[in-house]
C-alpha positions as CSV (number, residue, x, y, z in Angstrom):
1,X,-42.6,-61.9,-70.2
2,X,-44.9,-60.5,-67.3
3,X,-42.8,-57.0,-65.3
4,X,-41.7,-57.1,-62.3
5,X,-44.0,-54.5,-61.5
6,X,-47.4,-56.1,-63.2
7,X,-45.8,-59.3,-61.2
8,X,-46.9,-57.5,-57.9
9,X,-49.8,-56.3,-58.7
10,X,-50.9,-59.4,-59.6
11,X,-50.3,-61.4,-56.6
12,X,-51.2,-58.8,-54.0
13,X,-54.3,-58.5,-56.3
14,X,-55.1,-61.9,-55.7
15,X,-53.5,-61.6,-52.4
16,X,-56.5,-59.3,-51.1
17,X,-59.4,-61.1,-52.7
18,X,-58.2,-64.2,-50.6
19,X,-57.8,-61.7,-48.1
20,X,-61.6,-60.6,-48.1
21,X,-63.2,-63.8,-48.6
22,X,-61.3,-65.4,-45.2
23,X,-62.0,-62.5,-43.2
24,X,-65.8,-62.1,-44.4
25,X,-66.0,-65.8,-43.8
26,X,-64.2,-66.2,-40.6
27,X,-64.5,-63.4,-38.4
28,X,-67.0,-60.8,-37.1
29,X,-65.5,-57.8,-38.5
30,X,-67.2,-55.1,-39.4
31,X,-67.6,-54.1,-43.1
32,X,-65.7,-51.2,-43.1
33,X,-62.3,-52.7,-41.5
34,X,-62.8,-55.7,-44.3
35,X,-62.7,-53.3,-46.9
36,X,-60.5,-50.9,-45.5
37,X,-57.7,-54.1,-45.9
38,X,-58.5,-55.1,-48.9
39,X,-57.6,-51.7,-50.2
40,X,-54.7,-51.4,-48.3
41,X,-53.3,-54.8,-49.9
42,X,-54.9,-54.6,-52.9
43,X,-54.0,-50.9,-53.9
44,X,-51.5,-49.1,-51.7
45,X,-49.1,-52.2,-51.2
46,X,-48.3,-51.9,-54.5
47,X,-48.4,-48.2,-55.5
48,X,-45.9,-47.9,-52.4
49,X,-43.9,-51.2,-53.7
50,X,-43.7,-49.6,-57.7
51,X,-43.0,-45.9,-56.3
52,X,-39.6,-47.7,-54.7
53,X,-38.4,-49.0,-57.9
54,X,-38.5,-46.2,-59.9
């Protein structure tokens, strides 16, 4: 049985890479701002998200 915790990792894992392929596909954005999202919901999301749990 998969945690609650590895749960959200997972999804907001997958979550970002959809994330940077639709907004590196779709829009004009500069580099920096694409990867500066997919960090944010790929890696602080759910440090925040697991930090509340505990």
């Amino acid at each position: 049985m998969v945690s609650h915790e590895n749960e959200v990792m997972i999804l907001l894992g997958v979550a970002a890479v959809i994330l940077l392929v639709s907004v590196s596909s779709f829009t004009n954005l500069p580099t920096w701002i694409t990867i500066a999202l997919v960090v944010v919901v790929g890696v602080l999301i759910p440090q925040f998200i697991s930090r509340e749990r505990e």
